[in-house]
C-alpha positions as CSV (number, residue, x, y, z in Angstrom):
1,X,-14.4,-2.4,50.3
2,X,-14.3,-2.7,54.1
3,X,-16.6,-1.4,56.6
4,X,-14.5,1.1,58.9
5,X,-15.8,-0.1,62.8
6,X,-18.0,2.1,65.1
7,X,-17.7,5.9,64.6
8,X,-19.5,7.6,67.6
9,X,-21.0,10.4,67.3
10,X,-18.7,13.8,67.9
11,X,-19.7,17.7,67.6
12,X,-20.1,17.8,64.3
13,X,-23.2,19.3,62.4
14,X,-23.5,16.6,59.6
15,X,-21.7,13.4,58.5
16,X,-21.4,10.6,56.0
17,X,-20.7,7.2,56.8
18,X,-18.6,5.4,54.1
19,X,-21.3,3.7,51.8
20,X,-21.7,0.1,52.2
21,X,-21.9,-1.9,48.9
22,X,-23.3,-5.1,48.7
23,X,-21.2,-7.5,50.4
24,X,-20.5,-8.4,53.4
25,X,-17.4,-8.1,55.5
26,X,-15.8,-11.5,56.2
27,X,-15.9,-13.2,59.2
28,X,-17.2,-9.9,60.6
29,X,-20.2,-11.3,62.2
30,X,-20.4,-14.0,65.5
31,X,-20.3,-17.2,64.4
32,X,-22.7,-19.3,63.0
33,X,-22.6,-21.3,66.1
34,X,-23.8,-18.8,68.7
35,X,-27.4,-18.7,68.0
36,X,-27.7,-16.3,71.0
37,X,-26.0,-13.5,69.2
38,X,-28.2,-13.7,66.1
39,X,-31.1,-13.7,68.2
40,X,-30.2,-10.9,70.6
41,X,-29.4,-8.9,66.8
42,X,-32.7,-9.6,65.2
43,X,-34.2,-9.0,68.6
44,X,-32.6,-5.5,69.2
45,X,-33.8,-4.8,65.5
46,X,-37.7,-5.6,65.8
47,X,-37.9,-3.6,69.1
48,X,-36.5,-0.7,67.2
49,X,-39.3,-0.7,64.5
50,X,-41.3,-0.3,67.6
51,X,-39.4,2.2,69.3
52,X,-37.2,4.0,66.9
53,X,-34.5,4.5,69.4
54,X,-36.6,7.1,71.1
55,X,-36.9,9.1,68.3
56,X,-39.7,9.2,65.7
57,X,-39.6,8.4,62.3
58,X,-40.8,10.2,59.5
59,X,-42.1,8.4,56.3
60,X,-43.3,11.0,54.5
61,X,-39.8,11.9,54.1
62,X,-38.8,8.8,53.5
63,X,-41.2,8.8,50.5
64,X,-40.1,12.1,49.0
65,X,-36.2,10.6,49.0
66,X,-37.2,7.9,46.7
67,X,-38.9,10.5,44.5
68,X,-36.0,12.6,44.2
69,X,-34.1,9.7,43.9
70,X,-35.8,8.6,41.2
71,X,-35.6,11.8,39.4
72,X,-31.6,12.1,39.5
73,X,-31.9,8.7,37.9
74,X,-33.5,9.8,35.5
75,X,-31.9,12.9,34.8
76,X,-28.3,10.2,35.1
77,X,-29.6,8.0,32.6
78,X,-30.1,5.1,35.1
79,X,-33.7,3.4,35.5
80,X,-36.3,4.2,38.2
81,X,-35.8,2.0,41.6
82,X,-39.1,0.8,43.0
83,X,-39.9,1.1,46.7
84,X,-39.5,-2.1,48.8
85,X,-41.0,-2.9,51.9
86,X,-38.1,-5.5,53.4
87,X,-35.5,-2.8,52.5
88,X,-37.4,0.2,53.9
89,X,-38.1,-1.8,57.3
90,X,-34.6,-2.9,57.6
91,X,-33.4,1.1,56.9
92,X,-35.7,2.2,59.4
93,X,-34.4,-0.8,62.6
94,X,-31.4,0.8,61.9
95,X,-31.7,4.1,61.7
96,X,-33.3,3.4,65.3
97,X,-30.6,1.7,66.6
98,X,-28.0,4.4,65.6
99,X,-30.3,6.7,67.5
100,X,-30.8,4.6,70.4
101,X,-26.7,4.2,70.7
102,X,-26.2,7.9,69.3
103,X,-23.3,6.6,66.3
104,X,-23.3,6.7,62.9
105,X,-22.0,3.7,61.4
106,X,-22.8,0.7,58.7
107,X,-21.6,-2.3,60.9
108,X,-23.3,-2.8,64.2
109,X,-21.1,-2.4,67.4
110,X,-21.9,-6.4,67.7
111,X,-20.3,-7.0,63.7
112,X,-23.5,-7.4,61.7
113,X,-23.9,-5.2,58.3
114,X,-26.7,-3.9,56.1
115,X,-26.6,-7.6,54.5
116,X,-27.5,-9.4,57.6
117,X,-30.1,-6.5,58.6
118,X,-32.0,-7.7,56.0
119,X,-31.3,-10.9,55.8
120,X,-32.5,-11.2,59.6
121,X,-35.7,-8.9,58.9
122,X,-36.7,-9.1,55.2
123,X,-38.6,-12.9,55.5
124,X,-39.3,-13.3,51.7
125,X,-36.0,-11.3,49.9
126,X,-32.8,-13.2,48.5
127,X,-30.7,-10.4,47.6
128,X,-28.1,-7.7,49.1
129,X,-28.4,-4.6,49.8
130,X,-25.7,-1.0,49.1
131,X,-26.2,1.4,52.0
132,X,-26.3,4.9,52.4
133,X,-26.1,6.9,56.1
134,X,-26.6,10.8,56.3
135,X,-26.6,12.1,59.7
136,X,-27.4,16.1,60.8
137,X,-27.5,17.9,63.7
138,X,-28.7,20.9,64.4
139,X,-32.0,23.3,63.1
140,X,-34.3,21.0,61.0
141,X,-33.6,19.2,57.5
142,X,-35.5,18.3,54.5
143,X,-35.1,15.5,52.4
144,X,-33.3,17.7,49.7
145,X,-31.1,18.8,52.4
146,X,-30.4,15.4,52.8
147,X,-29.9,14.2,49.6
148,X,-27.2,17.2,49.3
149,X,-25.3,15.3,52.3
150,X,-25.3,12.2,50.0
151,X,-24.1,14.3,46.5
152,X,-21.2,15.4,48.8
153,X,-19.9,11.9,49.0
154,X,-18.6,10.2,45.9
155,X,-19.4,6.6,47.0
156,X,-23.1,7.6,48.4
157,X,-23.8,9.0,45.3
158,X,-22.5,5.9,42.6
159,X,-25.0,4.0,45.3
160,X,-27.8,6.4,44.7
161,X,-27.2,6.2,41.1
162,X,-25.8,2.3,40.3
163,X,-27.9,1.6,37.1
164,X,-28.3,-2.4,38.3
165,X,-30.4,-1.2,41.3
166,X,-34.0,-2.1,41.1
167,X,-35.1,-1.7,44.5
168,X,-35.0,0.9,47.1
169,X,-35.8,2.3,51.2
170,X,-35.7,5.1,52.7
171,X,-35.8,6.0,56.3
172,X,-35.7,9.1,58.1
173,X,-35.5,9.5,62.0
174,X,-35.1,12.2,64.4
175,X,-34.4,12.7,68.1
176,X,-33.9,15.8,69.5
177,X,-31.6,17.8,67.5
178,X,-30.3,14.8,65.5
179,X,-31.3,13.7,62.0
180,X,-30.6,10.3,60.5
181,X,-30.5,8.7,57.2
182,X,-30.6,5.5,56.5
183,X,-31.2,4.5,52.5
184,X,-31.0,0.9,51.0
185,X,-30.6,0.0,47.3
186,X,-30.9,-3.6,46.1
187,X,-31.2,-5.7,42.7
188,X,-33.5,-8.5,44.8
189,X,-33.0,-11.9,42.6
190,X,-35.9,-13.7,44.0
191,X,-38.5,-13.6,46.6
192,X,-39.7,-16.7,48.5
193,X,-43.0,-17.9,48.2
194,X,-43.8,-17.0,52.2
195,X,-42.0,-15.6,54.4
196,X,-39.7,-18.1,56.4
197,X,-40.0,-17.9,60.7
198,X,-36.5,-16.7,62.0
199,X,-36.9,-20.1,63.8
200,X,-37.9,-22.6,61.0
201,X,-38.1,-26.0,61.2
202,X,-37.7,-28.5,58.1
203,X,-41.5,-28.4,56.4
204,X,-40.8,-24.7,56.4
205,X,-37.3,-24.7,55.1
206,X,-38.1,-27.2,52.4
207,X,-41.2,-25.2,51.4
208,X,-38.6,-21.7,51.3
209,X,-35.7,-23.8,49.0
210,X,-38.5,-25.4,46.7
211,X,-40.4,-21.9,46.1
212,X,-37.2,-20.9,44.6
213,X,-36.9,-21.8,40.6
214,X,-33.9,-24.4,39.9
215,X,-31.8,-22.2,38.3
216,X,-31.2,-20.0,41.0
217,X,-29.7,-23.2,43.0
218,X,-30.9,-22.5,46.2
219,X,-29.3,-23.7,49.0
220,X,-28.4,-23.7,53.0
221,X,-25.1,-22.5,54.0
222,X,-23.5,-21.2,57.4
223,X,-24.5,-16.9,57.0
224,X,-22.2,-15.1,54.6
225,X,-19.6,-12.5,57.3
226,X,-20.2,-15.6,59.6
227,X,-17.1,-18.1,60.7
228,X,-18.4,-22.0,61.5
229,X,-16.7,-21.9,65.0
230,X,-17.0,-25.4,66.6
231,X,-19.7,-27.3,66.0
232,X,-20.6,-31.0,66.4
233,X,-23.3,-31.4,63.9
234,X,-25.6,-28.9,61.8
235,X,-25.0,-25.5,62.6
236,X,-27.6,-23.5,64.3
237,X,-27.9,-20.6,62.8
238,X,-28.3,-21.1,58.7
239,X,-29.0,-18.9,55.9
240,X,-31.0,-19.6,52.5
241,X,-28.8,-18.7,49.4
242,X,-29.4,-18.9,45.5
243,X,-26.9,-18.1,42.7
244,X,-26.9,-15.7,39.9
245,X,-25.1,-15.7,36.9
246,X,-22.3,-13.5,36.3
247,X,-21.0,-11.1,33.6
248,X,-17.5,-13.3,33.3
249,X,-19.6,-16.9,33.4
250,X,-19.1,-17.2,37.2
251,X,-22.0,-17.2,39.7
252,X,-22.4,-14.3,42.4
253,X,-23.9,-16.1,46.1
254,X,-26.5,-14.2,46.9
255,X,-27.9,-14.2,50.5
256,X,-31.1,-14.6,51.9
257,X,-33.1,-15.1,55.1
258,X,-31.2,-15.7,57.8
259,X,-33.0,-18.5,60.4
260,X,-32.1,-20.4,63.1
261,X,-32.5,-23.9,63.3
262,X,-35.1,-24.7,65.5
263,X,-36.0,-28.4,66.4
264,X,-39.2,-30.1,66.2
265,X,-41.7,-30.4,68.8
């Protein structure tokens, strides 16, 4: 599917963004050759898990969505999802930044989806997200509340439910009058052995590519939604990646973190 663009926010009470699977739009991000842009993203995301936008977040809420998440799981026939600390951080930058910027939207006004939110925050994680937005406005809301928003949606709710997730975050911010959403569901295929700076020179890189078993084929490769644009030499801004097998014999790319390339000193 593709990721409608920036959908600011009008008078209504509540609202849906289209879910986002897990993929990426293509060539939807800046290129993998302006370094700048990455940095001013993963930048603007860090000062929101600070911040929140200005609003405050609530995790105790975000706790009792995976519990009733886990319980429509169960009562759908699909196994419980485990709470996971890259996806719940990367939920919560976001929901800060559609507070801060007042929108409600999957793709970031600058082109960057849930994919690279994690793949710029979550250090250790190779793997892609599905993610679900629920937005309110108005007297306050509950997590069940909530949750309704999502079971109003077809798409949010095969997310919710998808019987191949293993992982999942929650995060739940307010400002004013304004309640946001922000969940992330993920089947992670491998975790680095340590978390790899956002800029990581080569002992570093080599120590991220050889944590990961052989099967998995890890690699380097320009970020996936990127374009190359012009580049004399290595590209600055790089991306781990691994493969896993599919269902018709293929292989699936699977991201991972995102760094930039960062010289010796």
């Amino acid at each position: 599917m593709s990721l409608a663009r920036r959908t600011v926010l009008g008078a209504a009470l509540s609202a849906c963004a289209a879910p986002a699977l897990a993929q990426v739009v293509t060539d939807s991000a800046p290129a993998a050759t302006d370094p700048a842009a990455w940095t001013a993203y993963e930048t603007r995301l860090r000062a929101r898990l600070d911040d929140i936008g200005g609003g405050r977040a609530d995790p105790a809420t975000g706790r009792a969505m995976l519990d009733l998440t886990n319980r429509i799981r169960r009562d759908a026939g699909s196994p419980p999802v485990i709470w996971h600390d890259e996806l719940a951080a990367s939920a919560l930058a976001h929901a800060g930044d559609l507070a801060q910027r007042s929108y409600v939207e999957h793709l970031s006004p600058e082109g960057f989806d849930p994919s690279h939110r994690l793949w710029l925050l979550g250090r250790t994680t190779i793997g892609s997200p599905s993610e679900n937005i629920a937005y309110h406005r108005g007297p306050p809301t509950s997590a069940g509340q909530m949750l309704q928003r999502l079971k109003g949606s077809t798409g949010h709710w095969k997310n919710l439910l998808r019987p191949t997730h293993t992982h999942a975050g929650y995060a739940f911010v307010t400002r004013g009058e304004r309640y946001w959403l922000v969940g992330l569901y993920a089947r992670p295929l491998a975790a680095l052995s340590e978390p790899l700076p956002f800029r990581a020179q080569g002992p570093a890189i080599r120590r991220a590519l050889t944590s990961l078993s052989s099967e998995h084929r890890p690699r380097l490769a320009i970020p996936q939604g990127s374009r190359l644009g012009k580049v004399a030499g290595a590209p600055p801004v790089m991306q781990i990646t691994a493969l896993r097998p599919a269902d018709d014999g293929r292989y699936d790319i699977v991201g991972g973190p995102i760094f930039i390339a960062a010289e010796a000193g």
